[in-house]
N, C-alpha and C positions, 0 to 999 in steps of 0.2 A: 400694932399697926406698922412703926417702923422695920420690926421685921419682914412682914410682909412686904412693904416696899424693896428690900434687899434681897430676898427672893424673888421678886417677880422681875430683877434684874439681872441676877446671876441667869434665871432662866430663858430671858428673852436674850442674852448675849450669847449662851451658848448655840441657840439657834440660829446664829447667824455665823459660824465658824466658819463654813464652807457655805458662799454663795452660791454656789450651783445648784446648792442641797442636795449634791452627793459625796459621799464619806467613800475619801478613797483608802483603797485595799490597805492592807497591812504588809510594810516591807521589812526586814532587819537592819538598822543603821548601819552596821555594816557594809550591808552591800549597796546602800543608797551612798554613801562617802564614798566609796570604792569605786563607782559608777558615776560622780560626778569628778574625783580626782583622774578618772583614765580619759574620763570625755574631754576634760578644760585640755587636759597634758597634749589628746588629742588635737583636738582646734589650736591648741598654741605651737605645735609642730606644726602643723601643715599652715597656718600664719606665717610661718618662721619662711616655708619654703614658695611662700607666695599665693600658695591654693585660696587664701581666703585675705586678701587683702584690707579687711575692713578690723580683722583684729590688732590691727599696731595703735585704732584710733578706741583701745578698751584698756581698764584695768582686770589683770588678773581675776577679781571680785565681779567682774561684769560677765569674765567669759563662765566664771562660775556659776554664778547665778543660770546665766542662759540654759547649763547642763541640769540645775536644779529645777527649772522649768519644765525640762525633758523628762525629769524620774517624775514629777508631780504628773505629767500628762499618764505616762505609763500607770501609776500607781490608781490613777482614774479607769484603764483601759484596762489592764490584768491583775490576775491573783499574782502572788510573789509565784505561786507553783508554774502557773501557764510562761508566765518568766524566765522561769528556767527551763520550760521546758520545750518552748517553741521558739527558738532565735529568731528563725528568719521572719515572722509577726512581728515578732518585739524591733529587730531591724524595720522592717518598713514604718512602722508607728513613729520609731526614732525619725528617721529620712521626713516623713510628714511633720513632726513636730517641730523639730530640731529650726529649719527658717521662721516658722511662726516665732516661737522663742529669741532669734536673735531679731528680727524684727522690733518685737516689744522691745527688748531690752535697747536698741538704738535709737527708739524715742524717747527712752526714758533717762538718756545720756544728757 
């Protein structure tokens, strides 16, 4: 019986891994680090030169997160292949996501 209880635990949490109840794509951690390292480095240069004013009031971990937000959205929207192989999509999805993202994230400051 108490196994039973412990599986039917294990099983009901892993059904709630992703609330949306979609399982997104499969990326290489590679390119997901890579992609949130060039995004932050990104947003925190153009911060620096005033384009985005609202980053002086983030830590480093915030503007990351935001970028981590951005590959989660994508990894919902394409295959790692469509990824590479349609920039300018994967560009507008970014452009789309990318305010939602720090949105969230400056309520959550």
């Amino acid at each position: 019986m108490r196994w039973l209880l412990i599986l039917l635990f294990f099983v009901n949490t892993q059904a709630f891994a992703h609330p949306d109840g979609a399982t997104p794509f499969w990326y290489p951690s590679a390119w997901i680090y890579g992609f949130v390292d060039g995004c932050a480095g990104k947003i925190e240069e153009q911060g620096a030169s005033g384009m985005h004013p609202w980053v002086n009031s983030m830590w480093p971990e915030n503007i990351r997160s935001i970028c981590g937000c951005t590959v989660d959205a994508l990894r919902h929207g394409f295959t790692f292949k469509e990824v590479e192989g349609d920039s300018q999509r994967v560009q507008e999805m970014v452009n789309l996501t990318l305010p939602v993202c720090i949105d969230e994230e400056r309520r959550n400051l």
